[in-house]
PyMOL Python script that loads the backbone (N, CA, C, O; Angstrom):
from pymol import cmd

cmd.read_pdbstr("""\
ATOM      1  N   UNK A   1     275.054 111.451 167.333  1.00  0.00           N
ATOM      2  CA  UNK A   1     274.347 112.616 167.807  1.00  0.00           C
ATOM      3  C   UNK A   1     273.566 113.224 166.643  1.00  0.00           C
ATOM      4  O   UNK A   1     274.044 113.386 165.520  1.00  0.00           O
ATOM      5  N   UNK A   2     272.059 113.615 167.088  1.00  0.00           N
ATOM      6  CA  UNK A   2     271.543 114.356 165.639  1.00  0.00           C
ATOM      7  C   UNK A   2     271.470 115.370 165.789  1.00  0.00           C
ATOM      8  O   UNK A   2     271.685 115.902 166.878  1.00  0.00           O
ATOM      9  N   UNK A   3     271.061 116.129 164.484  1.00  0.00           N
ATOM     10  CA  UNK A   3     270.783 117.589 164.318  1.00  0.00           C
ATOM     11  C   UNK A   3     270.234 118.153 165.689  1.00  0.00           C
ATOM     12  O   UNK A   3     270.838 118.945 166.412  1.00  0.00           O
ATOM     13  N   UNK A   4     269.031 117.630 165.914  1.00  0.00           N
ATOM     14  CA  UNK A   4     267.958 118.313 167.367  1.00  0.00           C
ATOM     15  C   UNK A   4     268.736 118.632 168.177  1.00  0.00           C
ATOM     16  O   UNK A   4     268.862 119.763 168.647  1.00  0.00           O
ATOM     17  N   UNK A   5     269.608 117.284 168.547  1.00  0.00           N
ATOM     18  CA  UNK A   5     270.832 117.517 170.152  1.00  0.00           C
ATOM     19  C   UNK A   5     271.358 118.237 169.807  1.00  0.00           C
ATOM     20  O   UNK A   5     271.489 119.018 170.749  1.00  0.00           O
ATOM     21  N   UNK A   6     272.162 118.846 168.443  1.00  0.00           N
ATOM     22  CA  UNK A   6     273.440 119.606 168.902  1.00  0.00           C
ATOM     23  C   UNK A   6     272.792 121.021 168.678  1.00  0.00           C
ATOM     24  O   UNK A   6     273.397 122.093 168.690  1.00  0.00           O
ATOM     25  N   UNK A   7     271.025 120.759 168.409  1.00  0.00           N
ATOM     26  CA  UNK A   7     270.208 122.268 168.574  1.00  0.00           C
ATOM     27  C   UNK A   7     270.085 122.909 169.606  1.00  0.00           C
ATOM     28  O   UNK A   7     269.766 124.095 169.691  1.00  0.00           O
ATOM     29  N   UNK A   8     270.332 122.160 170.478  1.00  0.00           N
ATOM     30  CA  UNK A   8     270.059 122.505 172.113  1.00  0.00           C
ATOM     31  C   UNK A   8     271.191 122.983 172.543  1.00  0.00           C
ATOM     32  O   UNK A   8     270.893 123.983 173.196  1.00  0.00           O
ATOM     33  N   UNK A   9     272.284 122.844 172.549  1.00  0.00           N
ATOM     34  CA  UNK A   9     273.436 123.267 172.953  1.00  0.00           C
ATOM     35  C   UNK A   9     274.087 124.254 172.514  1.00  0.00           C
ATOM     36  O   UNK A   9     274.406 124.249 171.325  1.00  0.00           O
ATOM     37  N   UNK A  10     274.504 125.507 173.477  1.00  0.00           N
ATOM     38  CA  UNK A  10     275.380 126.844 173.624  1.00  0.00           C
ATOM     39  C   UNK A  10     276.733 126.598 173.080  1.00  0.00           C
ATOM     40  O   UNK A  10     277.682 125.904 173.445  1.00  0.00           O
ATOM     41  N   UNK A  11     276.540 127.281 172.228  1.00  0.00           N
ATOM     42  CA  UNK A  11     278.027 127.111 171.522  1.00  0.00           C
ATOM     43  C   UNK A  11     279.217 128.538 172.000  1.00  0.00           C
ATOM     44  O   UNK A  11     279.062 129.722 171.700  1.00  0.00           O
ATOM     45  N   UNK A  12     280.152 128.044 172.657  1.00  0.00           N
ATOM     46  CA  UNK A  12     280.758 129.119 173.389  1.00  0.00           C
ATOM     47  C   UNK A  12     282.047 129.360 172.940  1.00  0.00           C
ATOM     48  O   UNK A  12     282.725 128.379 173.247  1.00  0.00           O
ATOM     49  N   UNK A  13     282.902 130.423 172.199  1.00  0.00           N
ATOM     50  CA  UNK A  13     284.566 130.612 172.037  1.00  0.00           C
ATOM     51  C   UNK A  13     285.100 130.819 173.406  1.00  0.00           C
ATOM     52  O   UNK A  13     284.928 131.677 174.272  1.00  0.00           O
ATOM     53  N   UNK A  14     285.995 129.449 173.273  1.00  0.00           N
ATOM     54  CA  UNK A  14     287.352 129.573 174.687  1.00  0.00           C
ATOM     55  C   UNK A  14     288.348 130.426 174.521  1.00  0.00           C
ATOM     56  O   UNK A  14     289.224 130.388 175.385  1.00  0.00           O
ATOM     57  N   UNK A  15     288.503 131.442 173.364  1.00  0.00           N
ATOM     58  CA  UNK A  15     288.939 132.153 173.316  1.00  0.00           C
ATOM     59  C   UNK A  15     289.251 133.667 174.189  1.00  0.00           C
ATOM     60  O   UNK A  15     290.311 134.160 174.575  1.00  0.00           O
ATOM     61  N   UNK A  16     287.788 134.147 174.300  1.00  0.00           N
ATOM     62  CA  UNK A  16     287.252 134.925 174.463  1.00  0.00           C
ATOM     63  C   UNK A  16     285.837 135.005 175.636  1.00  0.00           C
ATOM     64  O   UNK A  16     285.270 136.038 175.994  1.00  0.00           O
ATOM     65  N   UNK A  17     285.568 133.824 175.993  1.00  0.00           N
ATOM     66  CA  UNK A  17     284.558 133.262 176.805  1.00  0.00           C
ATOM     67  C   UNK A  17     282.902 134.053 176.254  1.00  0.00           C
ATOM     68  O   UNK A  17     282.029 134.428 177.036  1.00  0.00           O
ATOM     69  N   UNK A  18     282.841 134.137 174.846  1.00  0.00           N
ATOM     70  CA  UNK A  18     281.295 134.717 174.143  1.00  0.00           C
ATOM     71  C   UNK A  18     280.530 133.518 174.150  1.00  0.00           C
ATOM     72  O   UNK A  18     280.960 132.365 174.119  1.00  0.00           O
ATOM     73  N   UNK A  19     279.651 133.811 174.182  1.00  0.00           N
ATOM     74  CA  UNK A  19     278.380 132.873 173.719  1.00  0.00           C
ATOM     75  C   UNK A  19     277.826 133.095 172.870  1.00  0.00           C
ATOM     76  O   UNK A  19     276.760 133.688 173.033  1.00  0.00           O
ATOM     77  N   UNK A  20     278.397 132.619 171.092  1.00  0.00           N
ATOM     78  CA  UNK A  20     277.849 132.503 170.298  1.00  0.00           C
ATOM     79  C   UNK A  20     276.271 132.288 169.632  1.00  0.00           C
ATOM     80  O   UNK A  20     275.700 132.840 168.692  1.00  0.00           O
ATOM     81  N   UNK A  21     275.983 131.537 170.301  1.00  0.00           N
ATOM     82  CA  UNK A  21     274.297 131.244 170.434  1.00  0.00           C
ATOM     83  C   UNK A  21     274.330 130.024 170.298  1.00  0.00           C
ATOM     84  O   UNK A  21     275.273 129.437 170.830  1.00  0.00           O
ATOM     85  N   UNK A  22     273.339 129.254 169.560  1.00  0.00           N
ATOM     86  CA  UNK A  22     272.788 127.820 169.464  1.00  0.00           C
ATOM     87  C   UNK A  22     273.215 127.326 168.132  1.00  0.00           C
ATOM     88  O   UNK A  22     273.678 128.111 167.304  1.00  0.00           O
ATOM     89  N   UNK A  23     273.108 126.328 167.940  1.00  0.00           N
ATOM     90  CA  UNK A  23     273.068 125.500 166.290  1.00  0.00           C
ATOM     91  C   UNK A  23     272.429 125.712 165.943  1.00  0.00           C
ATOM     92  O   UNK A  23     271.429 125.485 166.623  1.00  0.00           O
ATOM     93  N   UNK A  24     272.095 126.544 164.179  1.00  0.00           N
ATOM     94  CA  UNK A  24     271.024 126.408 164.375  1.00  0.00           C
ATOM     95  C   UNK A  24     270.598 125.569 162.832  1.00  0.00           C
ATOM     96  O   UNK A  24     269.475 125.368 162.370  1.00  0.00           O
ATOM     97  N   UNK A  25     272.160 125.129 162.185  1.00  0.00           N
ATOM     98  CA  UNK A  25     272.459 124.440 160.919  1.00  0.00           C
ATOM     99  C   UNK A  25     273.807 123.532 160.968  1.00  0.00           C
ATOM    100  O   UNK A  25     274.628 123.523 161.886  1.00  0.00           O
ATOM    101  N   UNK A  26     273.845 122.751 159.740  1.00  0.00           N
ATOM    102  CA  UNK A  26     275.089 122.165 160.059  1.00  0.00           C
ATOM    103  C   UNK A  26     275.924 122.125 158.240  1.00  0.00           C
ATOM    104  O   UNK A  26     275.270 121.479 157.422  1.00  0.00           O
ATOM    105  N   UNK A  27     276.596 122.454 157.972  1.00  0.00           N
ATOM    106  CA  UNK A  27     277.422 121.722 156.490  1.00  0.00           C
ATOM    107  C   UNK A  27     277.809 120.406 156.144  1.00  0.00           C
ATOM    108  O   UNK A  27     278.822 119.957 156.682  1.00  0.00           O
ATOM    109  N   UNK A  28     277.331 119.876 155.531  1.00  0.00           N
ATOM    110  CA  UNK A  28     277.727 118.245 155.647  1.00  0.00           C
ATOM    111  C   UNK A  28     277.765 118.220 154.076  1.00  0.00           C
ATOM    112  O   UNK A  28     276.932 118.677 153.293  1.00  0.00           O
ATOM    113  N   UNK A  29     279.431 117.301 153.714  1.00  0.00           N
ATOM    114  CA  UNK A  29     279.690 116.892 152.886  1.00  0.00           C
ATOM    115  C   UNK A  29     279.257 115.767 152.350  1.00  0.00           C
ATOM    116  O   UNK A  29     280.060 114.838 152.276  1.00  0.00           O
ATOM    117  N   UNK A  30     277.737 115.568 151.795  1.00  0.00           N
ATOM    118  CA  UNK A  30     277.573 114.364 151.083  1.00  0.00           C
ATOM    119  C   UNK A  30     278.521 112.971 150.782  1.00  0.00           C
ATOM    120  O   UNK A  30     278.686 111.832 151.218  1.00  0.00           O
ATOM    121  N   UNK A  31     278.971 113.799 149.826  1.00  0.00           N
ATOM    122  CA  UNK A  31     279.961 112.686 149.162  1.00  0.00           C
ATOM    123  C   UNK A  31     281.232 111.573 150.520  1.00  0.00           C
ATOM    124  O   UNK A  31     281.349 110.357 150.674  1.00  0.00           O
ATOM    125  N   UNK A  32     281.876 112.678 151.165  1.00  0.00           N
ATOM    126  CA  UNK A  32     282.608 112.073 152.258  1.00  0.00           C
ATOM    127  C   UNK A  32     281.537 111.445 153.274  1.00  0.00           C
ATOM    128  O   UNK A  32     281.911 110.408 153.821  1.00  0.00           O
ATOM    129  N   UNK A  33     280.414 111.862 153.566  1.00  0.00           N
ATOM    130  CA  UNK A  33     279.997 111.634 154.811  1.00  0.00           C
ATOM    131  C   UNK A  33     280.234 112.211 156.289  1.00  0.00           C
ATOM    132  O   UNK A  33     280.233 111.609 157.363  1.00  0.00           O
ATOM    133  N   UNK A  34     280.425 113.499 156.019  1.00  0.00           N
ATOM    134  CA  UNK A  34     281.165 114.214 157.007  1.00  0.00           C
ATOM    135  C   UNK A  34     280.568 115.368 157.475  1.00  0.00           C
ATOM    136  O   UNK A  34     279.955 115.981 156.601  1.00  0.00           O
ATOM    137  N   UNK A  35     280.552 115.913 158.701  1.00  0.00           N
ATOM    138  CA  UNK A  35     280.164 117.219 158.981  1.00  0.00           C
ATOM    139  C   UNK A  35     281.382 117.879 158.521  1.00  0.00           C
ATOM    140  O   UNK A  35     282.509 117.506 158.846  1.00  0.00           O
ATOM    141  N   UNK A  36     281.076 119.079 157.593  1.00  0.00           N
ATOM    142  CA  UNK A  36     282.186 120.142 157.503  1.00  0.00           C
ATOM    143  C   UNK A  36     282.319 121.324 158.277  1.00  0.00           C
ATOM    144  O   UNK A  36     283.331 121.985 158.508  1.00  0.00           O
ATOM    145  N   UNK A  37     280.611 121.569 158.812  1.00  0.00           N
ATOM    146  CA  UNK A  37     280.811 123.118 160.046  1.00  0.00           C
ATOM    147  C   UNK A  37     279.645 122.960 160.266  1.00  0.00           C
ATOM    148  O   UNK A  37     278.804 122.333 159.622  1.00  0.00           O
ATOM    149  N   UNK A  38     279.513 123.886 161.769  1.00  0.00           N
ATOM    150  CA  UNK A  38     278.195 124.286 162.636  1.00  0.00           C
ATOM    151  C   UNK A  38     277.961 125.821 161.760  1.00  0.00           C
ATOM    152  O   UNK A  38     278.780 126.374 161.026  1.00  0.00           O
ATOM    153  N   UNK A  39     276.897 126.168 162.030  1.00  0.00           N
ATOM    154  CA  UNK A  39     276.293 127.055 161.875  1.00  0.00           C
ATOM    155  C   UNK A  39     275.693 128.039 162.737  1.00  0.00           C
ATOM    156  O   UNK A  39     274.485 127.857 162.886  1.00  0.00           O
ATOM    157  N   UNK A  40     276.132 128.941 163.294  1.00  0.00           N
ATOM    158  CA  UNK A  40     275.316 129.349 164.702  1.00  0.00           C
ATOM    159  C   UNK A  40     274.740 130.590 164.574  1.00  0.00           C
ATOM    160  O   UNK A  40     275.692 131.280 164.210  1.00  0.00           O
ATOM    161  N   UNK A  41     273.466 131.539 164.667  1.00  0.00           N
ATOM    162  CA  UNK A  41     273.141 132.531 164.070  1.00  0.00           C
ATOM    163  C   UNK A  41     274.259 133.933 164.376  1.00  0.00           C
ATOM    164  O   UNK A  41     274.836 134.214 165.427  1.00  0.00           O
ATOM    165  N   UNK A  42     274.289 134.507 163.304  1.00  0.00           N
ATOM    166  CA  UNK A  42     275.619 135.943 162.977  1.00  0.00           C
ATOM    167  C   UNK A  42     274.486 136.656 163.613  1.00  0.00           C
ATOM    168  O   UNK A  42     273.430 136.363 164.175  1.00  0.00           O
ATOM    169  N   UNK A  43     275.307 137.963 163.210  1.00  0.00           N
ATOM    170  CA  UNK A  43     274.832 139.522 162.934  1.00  0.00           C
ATOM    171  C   UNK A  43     273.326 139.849 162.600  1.00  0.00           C
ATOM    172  O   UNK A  43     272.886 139.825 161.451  1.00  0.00           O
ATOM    173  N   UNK A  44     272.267 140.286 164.181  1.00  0.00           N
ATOM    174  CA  UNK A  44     270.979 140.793 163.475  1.00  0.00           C
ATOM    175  C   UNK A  44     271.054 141.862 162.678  1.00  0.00           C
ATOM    176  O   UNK A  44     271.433 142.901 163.217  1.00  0.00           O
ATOM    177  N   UNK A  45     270.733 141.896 161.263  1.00  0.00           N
ATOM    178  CA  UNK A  45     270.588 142.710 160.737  1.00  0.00           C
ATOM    179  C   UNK A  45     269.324 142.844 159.774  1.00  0.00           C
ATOM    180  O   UNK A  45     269.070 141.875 159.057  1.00  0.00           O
ATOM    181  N   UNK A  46     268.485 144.021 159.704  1.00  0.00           N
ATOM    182  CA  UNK A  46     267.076 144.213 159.788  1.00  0.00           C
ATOM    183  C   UNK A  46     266.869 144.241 158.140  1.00  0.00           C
ATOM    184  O   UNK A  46     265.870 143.752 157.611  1.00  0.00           O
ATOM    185  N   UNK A  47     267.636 144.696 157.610  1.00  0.00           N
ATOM    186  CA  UNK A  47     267.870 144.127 155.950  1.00  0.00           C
ATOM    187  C   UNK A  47     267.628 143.241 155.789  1.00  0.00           C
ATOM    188  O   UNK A  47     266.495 143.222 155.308  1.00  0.00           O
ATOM    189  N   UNK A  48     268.211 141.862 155.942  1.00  0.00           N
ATOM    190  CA  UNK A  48     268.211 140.811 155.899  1.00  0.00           C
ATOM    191  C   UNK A  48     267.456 140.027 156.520  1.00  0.00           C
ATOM    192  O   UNK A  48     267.071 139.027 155.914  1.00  0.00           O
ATOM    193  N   UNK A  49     267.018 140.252 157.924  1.00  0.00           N
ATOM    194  CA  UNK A  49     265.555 139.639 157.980  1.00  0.00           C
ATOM    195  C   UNK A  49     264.074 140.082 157.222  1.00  0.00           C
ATOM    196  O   UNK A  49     263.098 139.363 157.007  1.00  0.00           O
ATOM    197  N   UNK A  50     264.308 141.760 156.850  1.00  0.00           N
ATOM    198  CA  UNK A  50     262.862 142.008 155.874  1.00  0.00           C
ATOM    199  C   UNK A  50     263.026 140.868 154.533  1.00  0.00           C
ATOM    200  O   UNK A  50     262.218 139.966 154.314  1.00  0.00           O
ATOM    201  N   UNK A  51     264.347 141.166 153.661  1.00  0.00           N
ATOM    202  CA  UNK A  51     264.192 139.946 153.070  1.00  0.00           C
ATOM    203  C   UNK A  51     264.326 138.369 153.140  1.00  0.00           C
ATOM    204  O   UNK A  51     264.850 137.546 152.389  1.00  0.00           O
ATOM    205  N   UNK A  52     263.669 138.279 154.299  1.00  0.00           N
ATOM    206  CA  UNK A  52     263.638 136.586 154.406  1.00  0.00           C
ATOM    207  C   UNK A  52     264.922 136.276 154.739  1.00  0.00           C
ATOM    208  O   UNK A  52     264.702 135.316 155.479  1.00  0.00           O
ATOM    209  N   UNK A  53     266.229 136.416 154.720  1.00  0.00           N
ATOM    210  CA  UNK A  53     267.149 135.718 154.113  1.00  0.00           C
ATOM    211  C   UNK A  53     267.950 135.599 156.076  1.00  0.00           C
ATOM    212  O   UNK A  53     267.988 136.546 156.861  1.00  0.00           O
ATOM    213  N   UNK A  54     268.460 134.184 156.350  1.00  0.00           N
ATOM    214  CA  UNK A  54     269.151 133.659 157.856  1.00  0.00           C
ATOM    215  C   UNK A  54     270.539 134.123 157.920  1.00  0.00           C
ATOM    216  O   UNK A  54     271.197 133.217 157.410  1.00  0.00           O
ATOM    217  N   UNK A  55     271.087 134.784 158.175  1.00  0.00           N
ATOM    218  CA  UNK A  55     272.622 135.018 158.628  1.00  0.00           C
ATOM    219  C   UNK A  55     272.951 134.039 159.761  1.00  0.00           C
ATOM    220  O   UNK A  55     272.140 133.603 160.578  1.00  0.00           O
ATOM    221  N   UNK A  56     274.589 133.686 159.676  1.00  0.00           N
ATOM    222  CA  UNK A  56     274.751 132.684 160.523  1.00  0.00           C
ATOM    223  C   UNK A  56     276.171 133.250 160.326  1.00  0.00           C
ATOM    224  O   UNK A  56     276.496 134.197 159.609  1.00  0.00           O
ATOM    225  N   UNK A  57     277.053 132.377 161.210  1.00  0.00           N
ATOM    226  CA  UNK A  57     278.321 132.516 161.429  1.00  0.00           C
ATOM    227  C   UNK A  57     278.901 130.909 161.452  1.00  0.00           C
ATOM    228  O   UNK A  57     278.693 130.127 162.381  1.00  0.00           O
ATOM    229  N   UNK A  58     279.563 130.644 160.398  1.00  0.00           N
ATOM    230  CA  UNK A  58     279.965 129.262 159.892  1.00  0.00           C
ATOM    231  C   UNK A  58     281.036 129.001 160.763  1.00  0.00           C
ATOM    232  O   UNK A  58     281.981 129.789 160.740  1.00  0.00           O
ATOM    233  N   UNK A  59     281.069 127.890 161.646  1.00  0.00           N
ATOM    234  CA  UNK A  59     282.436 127.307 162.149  1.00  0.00           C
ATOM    235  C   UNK A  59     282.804 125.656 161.797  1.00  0.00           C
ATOM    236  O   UNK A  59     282.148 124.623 161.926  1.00  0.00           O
ATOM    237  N   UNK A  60     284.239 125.957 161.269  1.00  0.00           N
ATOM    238  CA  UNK A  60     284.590 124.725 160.203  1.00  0.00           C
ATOM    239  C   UNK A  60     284.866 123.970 161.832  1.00  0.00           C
ATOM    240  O   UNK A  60     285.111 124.479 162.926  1.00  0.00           O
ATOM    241  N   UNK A  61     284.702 122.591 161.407  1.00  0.00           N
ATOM    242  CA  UNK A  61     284.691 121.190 161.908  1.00  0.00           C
ATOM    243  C   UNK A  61     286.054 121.730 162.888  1.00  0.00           C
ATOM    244  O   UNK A  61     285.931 122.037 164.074  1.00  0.00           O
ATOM    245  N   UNK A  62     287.391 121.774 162.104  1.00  0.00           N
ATOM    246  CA  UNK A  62     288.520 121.680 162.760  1.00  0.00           C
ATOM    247  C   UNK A  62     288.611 122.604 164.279  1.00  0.00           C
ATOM    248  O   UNK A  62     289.308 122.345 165.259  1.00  0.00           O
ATOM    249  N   UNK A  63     287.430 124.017 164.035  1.00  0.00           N
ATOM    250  CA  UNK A  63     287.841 124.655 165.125  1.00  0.00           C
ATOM    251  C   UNK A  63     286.936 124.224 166.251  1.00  0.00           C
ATOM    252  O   UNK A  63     286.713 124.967 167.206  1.00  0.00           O
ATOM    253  N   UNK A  64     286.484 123.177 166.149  1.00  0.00           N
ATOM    254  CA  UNK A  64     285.357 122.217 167.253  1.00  0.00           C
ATOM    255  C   UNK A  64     285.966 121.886 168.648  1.00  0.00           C
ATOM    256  O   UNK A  64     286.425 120.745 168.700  1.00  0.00           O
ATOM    257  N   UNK A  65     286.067 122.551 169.687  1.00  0.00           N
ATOM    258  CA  UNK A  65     287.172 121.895 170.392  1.00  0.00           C
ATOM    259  C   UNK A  65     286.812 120.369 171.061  1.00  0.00           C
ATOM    260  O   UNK A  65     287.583 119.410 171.077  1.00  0.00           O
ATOM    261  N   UNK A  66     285.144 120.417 171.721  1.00  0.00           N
ATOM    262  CA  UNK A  66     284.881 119.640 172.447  1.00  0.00           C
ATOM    263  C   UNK A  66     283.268 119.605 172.319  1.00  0.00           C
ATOM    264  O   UNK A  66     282.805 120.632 171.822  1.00  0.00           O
ATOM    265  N   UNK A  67     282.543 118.836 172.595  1.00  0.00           N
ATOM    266  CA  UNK A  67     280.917 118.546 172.407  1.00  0.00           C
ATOM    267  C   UNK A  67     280.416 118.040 173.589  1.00  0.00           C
ATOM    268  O   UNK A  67     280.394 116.829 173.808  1.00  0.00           O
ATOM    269  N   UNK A  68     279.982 118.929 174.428  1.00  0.00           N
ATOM    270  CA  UNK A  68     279.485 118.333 176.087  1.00  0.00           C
ATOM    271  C   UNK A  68     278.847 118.563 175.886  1.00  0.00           C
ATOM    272  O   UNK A  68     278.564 119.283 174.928  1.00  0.00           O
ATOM    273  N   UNK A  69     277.527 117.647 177.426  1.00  0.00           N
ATOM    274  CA  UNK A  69     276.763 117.362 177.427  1.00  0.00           C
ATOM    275  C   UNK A  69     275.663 118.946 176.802  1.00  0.00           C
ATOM    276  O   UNK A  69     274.824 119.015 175.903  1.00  0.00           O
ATOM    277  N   UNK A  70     276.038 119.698 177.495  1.00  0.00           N
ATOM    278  CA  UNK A  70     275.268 121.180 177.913  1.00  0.00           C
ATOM    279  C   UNK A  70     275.895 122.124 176.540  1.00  0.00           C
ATOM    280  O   UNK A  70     274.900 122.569 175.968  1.00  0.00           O
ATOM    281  N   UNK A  71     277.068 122.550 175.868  1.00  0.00           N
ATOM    282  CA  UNK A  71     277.677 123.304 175.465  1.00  0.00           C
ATOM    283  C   UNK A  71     278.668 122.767 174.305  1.00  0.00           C
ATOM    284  O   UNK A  71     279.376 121.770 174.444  1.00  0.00           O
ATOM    285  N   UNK A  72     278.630 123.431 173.340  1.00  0.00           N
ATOM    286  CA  UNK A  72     280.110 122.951 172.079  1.00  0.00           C
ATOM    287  C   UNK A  72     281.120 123.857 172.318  1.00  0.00           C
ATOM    288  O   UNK A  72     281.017 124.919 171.705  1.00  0.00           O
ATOM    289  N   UNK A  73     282.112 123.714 173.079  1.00  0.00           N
ATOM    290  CA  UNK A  73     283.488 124.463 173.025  1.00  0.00           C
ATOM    291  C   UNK A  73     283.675 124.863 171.739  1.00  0.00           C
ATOM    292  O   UNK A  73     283.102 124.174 170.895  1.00  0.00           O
ATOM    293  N   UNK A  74     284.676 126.297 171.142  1.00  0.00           N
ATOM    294  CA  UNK A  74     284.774 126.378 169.838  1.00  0.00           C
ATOM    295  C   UNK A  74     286.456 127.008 170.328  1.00  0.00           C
ATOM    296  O   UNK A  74     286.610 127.501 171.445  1.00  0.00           O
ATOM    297  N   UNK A  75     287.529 126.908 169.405  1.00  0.00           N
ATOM    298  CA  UNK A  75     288.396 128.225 169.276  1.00  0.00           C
ATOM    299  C   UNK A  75     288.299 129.137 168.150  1.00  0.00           C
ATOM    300  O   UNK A  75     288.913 128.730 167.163  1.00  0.00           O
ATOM    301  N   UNK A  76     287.758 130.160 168.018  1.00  0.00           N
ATOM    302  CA  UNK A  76     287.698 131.535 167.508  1.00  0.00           C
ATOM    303  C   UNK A  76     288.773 132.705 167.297  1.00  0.00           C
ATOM    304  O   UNK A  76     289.075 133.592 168.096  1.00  0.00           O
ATOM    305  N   UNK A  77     289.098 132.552 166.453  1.00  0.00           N
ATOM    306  CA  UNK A  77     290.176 133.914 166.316  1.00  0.00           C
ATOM    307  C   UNK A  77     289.083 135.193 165.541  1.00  0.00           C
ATOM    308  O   UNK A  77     288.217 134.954 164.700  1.00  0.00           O
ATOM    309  N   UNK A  78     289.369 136.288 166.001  1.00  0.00           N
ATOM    310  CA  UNK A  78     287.779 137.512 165.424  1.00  0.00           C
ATOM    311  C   UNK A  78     287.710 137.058 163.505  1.00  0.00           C
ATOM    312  O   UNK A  78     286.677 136.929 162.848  1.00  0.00           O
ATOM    313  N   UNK A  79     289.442 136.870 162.900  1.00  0.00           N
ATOM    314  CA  UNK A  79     289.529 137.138 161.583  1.00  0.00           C
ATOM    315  C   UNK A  79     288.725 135.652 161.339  1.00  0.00           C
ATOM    316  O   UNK A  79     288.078 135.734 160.294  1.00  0.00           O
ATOM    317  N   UNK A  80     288.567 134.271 162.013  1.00  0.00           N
ATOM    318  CA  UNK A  80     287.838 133.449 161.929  1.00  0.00           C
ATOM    319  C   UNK A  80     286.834 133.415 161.393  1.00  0.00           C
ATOM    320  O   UNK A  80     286.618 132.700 160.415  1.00  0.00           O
ATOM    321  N   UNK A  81     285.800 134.372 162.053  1.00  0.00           N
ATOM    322  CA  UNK A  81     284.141 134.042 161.475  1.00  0.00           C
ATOM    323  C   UNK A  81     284.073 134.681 160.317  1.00  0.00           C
ATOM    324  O   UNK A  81     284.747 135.630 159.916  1.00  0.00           O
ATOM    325  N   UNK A  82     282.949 133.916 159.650  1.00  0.00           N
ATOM    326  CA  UNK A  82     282.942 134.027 158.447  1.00  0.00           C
ATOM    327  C   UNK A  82     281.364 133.783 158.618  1.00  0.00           C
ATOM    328  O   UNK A  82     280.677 132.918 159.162  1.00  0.00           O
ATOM    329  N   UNK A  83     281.098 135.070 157.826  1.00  0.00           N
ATOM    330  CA  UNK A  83     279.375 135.154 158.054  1.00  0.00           C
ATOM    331  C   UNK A  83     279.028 134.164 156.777  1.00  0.00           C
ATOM    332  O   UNK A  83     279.914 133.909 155.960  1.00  0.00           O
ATOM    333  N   UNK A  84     277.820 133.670 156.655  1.00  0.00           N
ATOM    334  CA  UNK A  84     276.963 133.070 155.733  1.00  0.00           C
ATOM    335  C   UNK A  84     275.973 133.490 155.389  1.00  0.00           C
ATOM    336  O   UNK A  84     275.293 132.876 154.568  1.00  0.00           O
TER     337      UNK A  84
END
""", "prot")
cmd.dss("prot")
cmd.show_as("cartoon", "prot")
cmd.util.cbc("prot")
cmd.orient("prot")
């Protein structure tokens, strides 16, 4: 699966039934060859878009539940996200 496909797809916590938003990055460990986390956009905040700069909300590999056709299942605990 590449970057584009998993751009298209709603990334949702079964936790909580939110809709995180889209992919809109990924972490990949060079050296292993591995995805380490999705990336899905965080917190608008107007600071941070005047200076240029993307907020996202990092989710590590492990909390991935499932990758369908339409949607990426996630499990989310709130103390979980971890802005970028």
């Amino acid at each position: 699966m590449s970057l584009s496909e998993l751009r298209t797809k709603d990334v949702v916590n079964t936790l909580d039934g939110k809709r995180l938003g889209k992919v809109m990055d990924i972490e990949f460990d060079a050296h292993m060859g591995q995805v380490e986390a999705l990336v899905v956009p965080g917190e608008f905040k107007v600071g941070s878009v005047l200076r240029g700069e993307r907020c996202g909300i990092v989710i590590p590999w492990q909390r991935i539940c499932k990758i369908g056709e339409n949607v990426i299942l996630v499990e989310l605990e709130p103390g979980d996200l971890e802005e970028d």
